[in-house]
VEXPATI-539215 format. One record per residue (C-alpha): residue in three letters; x, y, z. Coordinates in nm, 3 decimals. Layout:
BEGIN
R residu      xx      yy      zz
R    ala       X       Y       Z
...
END
This chain:
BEGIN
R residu      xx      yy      zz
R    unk  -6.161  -7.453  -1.586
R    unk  -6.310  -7.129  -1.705
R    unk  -6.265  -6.832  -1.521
R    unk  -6.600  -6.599  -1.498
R    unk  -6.397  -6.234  -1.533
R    unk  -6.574  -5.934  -1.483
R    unk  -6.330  -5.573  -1.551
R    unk  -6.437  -5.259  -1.388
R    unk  -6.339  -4.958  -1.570
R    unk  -6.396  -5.156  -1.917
R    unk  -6.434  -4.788  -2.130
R    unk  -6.106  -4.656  -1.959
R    unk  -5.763  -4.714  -2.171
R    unk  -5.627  -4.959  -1.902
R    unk  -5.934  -5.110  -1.965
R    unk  -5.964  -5.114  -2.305
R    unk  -5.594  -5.280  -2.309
R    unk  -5.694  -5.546  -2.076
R    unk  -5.960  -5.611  -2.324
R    unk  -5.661  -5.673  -2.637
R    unk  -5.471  -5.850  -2.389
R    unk  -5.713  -6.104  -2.339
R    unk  -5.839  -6.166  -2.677
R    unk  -5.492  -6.213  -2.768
R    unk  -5.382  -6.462  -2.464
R    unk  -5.490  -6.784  -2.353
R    unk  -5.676  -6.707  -2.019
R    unk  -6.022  -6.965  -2.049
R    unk  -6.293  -6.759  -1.998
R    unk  -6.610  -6.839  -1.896
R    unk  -6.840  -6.527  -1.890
R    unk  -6.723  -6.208  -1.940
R    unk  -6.902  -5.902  -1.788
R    unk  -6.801  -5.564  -1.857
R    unk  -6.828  -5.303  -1.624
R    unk  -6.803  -4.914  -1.537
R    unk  -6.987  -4.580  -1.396
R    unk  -7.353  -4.538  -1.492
R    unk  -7.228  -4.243  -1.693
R    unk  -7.050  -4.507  -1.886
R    unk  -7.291  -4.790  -1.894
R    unk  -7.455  -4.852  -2.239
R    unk  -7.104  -4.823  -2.431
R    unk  -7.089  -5.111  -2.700
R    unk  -6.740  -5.286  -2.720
R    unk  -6.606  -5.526  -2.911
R    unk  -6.438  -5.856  -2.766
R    unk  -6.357  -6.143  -2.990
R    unk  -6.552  -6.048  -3.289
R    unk  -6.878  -6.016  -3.078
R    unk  -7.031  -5.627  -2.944
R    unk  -7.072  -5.634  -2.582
R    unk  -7.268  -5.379  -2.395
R    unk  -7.104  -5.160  -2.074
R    unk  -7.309  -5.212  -1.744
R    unk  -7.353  -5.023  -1.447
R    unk  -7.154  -5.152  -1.110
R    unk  -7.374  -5.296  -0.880
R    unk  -7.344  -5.598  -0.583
R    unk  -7.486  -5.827  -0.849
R    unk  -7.249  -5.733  -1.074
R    unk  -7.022  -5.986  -0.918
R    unk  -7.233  -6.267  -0.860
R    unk  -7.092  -6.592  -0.982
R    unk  -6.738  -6.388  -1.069
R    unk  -6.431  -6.555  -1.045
R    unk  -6.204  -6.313  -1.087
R    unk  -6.277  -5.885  -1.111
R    unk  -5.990  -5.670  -1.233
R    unk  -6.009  -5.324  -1.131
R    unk  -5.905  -5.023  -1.305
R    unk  -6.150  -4.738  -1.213
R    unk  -5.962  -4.528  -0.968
R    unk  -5.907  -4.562  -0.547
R    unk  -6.257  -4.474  -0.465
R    unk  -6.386  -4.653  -0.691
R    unk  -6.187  -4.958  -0.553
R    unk  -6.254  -4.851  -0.203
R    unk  -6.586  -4.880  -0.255
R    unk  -6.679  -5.215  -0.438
R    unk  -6.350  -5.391  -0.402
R    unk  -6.491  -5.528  -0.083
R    unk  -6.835  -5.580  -0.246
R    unk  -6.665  -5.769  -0.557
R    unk  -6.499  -6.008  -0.271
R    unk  -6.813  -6.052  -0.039
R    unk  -6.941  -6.197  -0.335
R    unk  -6.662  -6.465  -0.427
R    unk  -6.463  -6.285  -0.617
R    unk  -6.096  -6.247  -0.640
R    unk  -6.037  -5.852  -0.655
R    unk  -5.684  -5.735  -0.883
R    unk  -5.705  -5.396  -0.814
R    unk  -5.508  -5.113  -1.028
R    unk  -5.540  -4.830  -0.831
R    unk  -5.334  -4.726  -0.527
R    unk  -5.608  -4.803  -0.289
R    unk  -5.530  -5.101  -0.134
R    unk  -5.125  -5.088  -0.218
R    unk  -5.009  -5.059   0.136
R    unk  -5.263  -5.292   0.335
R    unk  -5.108  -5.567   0.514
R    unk  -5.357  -5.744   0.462
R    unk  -5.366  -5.697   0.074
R    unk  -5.077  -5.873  -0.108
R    unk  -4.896  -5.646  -0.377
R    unk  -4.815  -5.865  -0.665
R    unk  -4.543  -5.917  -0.975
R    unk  -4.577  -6.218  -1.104
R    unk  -4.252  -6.237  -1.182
R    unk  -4.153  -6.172  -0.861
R    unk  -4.365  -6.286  -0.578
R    unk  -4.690  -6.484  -0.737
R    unk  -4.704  -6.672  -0.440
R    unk  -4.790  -6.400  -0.215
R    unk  -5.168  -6.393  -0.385
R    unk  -5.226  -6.717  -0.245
R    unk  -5.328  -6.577   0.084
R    unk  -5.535  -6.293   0.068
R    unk  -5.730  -6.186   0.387
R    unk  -5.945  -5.961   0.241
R    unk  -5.983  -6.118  -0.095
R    unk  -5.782  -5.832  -0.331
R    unk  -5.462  -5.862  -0.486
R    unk  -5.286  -5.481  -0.559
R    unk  -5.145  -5.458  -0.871
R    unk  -4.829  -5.201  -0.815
R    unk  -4.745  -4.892  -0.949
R    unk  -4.656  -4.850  -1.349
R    unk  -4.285  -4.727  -1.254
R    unk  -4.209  -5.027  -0.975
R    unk  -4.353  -5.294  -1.141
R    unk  -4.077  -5.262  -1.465
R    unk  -3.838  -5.167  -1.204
R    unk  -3.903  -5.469  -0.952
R    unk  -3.909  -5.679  -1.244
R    unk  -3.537  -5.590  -1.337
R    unk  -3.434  -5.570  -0.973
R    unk  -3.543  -5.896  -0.876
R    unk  -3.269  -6.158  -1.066
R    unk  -3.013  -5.914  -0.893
R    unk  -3.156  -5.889  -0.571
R    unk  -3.160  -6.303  -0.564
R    unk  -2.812  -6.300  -0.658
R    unk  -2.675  -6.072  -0.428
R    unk  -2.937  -5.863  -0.256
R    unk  -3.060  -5.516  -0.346
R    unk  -2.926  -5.255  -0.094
R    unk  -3.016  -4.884  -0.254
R    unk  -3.129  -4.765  -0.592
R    unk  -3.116  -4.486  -0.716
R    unk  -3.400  -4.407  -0.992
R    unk  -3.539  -4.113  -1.179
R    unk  -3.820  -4.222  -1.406
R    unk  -3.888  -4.061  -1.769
R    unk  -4.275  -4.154  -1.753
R    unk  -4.515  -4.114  -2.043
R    unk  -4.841  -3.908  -2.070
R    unk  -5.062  -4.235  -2.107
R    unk  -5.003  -4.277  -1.744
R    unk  -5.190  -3.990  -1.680
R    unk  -5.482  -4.096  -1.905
R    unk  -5.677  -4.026  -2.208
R    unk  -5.747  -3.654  -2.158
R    unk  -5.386  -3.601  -2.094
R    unk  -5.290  -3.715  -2.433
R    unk  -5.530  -3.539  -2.616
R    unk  -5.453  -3.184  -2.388
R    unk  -5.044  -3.271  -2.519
R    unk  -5.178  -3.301  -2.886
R    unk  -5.340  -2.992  -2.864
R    unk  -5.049  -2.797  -2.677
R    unk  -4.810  -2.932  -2.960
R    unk  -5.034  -2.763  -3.220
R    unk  -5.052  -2.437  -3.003
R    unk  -4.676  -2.403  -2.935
R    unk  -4.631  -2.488  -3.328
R    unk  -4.845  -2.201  -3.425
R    unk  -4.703  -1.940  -3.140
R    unk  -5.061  -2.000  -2.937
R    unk  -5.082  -1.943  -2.618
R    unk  -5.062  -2.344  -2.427
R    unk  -5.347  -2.398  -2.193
R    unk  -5.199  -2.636  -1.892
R    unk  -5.507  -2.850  -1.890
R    unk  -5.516  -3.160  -1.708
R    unk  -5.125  -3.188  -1.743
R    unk  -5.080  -2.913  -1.511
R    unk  -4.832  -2.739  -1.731
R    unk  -4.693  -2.716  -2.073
R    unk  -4.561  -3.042  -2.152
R    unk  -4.506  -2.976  -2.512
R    unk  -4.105  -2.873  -2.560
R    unk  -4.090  -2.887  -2.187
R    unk  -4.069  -3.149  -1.873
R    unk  -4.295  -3.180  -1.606
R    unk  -4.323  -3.311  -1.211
R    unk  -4.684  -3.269  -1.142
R    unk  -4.801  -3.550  -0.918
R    unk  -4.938  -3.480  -0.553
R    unk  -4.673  -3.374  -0.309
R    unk  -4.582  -3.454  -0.042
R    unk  -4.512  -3.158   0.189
R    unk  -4.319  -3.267   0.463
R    unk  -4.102  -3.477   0.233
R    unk  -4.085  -3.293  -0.039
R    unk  -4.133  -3.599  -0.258
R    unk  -4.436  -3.635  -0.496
R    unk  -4.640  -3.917  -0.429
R    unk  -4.566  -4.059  -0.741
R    unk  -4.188  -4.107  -0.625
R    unk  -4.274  -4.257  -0.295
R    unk  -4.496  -4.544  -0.427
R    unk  -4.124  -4.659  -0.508
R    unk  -4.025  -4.649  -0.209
R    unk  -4.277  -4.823  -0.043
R    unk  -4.397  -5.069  -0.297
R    unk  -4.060  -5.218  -0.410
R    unk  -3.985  -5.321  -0.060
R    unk  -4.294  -5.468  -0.026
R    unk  -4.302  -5.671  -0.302
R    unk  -3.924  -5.816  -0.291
R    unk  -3.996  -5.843   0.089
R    unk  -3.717  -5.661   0.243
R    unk  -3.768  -5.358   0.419
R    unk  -3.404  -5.249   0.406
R    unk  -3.347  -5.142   0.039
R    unk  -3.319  -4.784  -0.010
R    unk  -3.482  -4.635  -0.259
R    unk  -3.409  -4.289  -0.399
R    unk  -3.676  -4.179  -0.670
R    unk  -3.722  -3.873  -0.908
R    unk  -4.005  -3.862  -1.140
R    unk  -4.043  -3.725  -1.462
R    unk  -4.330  -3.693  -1.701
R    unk  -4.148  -3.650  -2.024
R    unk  -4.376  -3.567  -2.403
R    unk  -4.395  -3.912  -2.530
R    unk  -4.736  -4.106  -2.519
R    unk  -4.631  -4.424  -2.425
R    unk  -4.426  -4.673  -2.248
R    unk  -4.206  -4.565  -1.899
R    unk  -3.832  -4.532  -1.939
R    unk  -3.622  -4.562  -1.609
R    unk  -3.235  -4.495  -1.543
R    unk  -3.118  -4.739  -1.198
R    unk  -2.807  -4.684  -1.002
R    unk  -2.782  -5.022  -0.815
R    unk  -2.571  -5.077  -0.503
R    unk  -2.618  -5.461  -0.428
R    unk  -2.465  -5.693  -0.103
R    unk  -2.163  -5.799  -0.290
R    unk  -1.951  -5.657  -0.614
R    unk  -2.120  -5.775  -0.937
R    unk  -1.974  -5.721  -1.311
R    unk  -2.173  -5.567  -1.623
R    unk  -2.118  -5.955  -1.746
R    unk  -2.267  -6.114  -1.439
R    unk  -2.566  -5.911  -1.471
R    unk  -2.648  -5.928  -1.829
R    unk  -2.636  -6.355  -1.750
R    unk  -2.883  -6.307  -1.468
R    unk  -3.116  -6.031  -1.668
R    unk  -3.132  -6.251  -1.985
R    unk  -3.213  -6.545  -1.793
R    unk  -3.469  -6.356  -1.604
R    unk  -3.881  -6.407  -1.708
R    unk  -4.036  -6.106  -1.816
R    unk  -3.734  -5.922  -1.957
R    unk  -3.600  -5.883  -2.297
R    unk  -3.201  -5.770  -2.308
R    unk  -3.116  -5.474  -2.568
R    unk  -2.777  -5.432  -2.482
R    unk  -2.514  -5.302  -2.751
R    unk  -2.480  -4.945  -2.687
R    unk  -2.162  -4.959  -2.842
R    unk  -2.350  -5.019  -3.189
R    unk  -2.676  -4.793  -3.088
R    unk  -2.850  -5.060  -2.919
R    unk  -3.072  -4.971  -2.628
R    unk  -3.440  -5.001  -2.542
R    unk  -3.657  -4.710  -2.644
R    unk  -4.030  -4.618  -2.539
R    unk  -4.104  -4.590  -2.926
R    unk  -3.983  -4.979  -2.961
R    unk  -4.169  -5.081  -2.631
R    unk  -4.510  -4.904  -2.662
R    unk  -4.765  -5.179  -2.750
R    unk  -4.545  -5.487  -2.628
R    unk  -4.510  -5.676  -2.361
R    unk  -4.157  -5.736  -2.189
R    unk  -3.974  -5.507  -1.976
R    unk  -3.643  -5.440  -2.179
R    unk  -3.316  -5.353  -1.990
R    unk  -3.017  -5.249  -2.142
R    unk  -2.733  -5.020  -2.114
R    unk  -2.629  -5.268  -1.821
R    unk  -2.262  -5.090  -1.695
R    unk  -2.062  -5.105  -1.416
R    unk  -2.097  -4.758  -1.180
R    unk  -1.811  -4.559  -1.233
R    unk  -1.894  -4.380  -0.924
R    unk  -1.923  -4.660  -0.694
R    unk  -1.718  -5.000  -0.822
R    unk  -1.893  -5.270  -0.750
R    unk  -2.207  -5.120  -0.854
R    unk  -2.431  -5.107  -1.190
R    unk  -2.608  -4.890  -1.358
R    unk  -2.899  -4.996  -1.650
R    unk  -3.180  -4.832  -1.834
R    unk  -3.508  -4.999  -1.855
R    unk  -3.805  -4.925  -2.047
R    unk  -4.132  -5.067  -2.065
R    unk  -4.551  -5.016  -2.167
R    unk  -4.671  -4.870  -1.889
R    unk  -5.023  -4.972  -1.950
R    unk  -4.973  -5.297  -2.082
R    unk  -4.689  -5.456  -1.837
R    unk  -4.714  -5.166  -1.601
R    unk  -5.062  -5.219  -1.535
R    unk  -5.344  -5.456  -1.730
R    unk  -5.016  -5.705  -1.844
R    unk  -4.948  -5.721  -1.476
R    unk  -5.341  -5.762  -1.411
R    unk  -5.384  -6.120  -1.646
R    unk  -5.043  -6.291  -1.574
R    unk  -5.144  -6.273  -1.199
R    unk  -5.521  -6.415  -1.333
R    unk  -5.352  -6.641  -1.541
R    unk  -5.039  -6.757  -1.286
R    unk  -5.331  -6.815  -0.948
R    unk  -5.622  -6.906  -1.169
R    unk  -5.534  -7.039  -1.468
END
């Protein structure tokens, strides 16, 4: 059957990758309706060789709608996510909005499809960028021998933080080239020659948001409430794709060799694994595909029994509108 899609945030770059992803995959659509703000609305885009005009959001947006993906922000979602499903429409919301709800299943396909069967409210969340490659390369370990506490600091690109970000990095790199004073723009800081943790903070914590979504997320979506998880995150100058260094303490002992076997046979994950001859997954080599790619898979030095990996994936393509079509594609298709 053909699915009648409708994307919400079509001008954004989430959006516009959602729009490559499905031209290039085999999703059936039916009718395809493009959405966004009514300071947006009248954009032309293309899609599959024909120029499709941006409309406003409104209820009748999602009339006869299938399927809506979301990726216009919380309050966007907050506000016409439950519209979109009063309608008939199955919500796959990108934002953080509806993350947390119990009655709103958070979903990797690789790692808990089934849990968008039953949706209450009639949204699916898609997780954050950072858990999803992380949960991804968790998840063959955790079946194995069960996930007790990682340890994760995150090396996370400026895409994540949007289109203005990337162009307020360009222009610091040409300021700091030329001795110019570097104005902190939307980044929040000088990112150019420099590292940054500038998400929302959390004050009694002292964790950024950003790091907590980890926390929270990844034991939601492998279903066990008891996995520690111990995040630090980094936005780092490269524009795309999410690198990520795991310390894993599992339920049993497991060997570097045990875990490469489980990882390679794994869906959704591509092994580059011969460090010894300079082989390891890179942000330049992932930007603009669509596996999460682990490598660097070692034994902890510092606690036997345990491994450590490095994974590294497109942050906007699996990290969010990837995610966004395989769960279309796995419930719908």
């Amino acid at each position: 059957m053909a699915i009648n899609l409708a994307i919400l945030g079509a001008t954004g770059a989430v959006g516009q990758e959602l729009l490559r992803l499905l031209e290039a995959r085999a999703l059936p659509l039916g009718e395809l309706r493009l959405l966004a703000s009514p300071r947006s609305a009248g954009r032309q885009l293309q899609f599959r060789g024909e120029t499709r005009t941006v409309q406003a959001v409104s209820p009748e947006s999602f009339e006869g709608i299938d399927v809506a993906i979301f990726s216009a922000g919380g309050g966007t979602s907050r506000e016409w996510a439950p519209i979109a499903a009063s309608k008939g429409a199955c919500v796959i919301d990108n934002s953080s909005a509806w993350r947390m709800d119990p009655e709103v299943p958070l979903v990797v396909p690789e790692c808990n499809l089934e849990a968008g069967r039953a949706r209450p409210k009639g949204i699916i969340a898609n997780p954050n960028c950072s858990t999803i490659q992380m949960v991804v390369a968790l998840k063959p370990l955790h079946d194995a021998a069960g996930v007790k506490r990682v340890v994760v600091a995150t090396y996370q690109a400026i895409s994540g933080a949007g289109a203005r970000a990337i162009e307020a990095f360009q222009e610091q790199c040409r300021a700091a080239a030329n001795g110019e004073a570097v104005d902190p723009g939307p980044l929040k800081g000088q990112l150019a020659q420099n590292l940054l943790m500038h998400w929302s903070v959390d004050e009694a914590s002292g964790y950024q948001e950003e790091e907590l979504k980890m926390v929270h997320e990844t034991r939601k979506i492998l279903g066990d409430e008891s996995i520690q998880v111990s995040p630090t995150a980094v936005r780092v100058p490269v524009l795309h794709a999410h690198s990520e260094s795991l310390t894993i303490e599992l339920g049993r002992p497991m060997d570097a060799a045990e875990a490469r076997t489980l990882l390679a046979a794994a869906p959704g994950i591509t092994l580059v694994d011969d460090f010894a001859a300079g082989a390891y997954p890179t942000p330049l080599t992932a930007a603009g595909t669509d596996p999460v790619y682990v490598g660097r898979i070692r034994e902890d030095v510092g606690n036997p029994g345990g491994l450590q990996m490095w994974v590294v994936s497109d942050n906007l393509r699996k990290g969010a509108a990837l995610n966004a079509v395989q769960i279309a594609e796995g419930l719908f298709a």
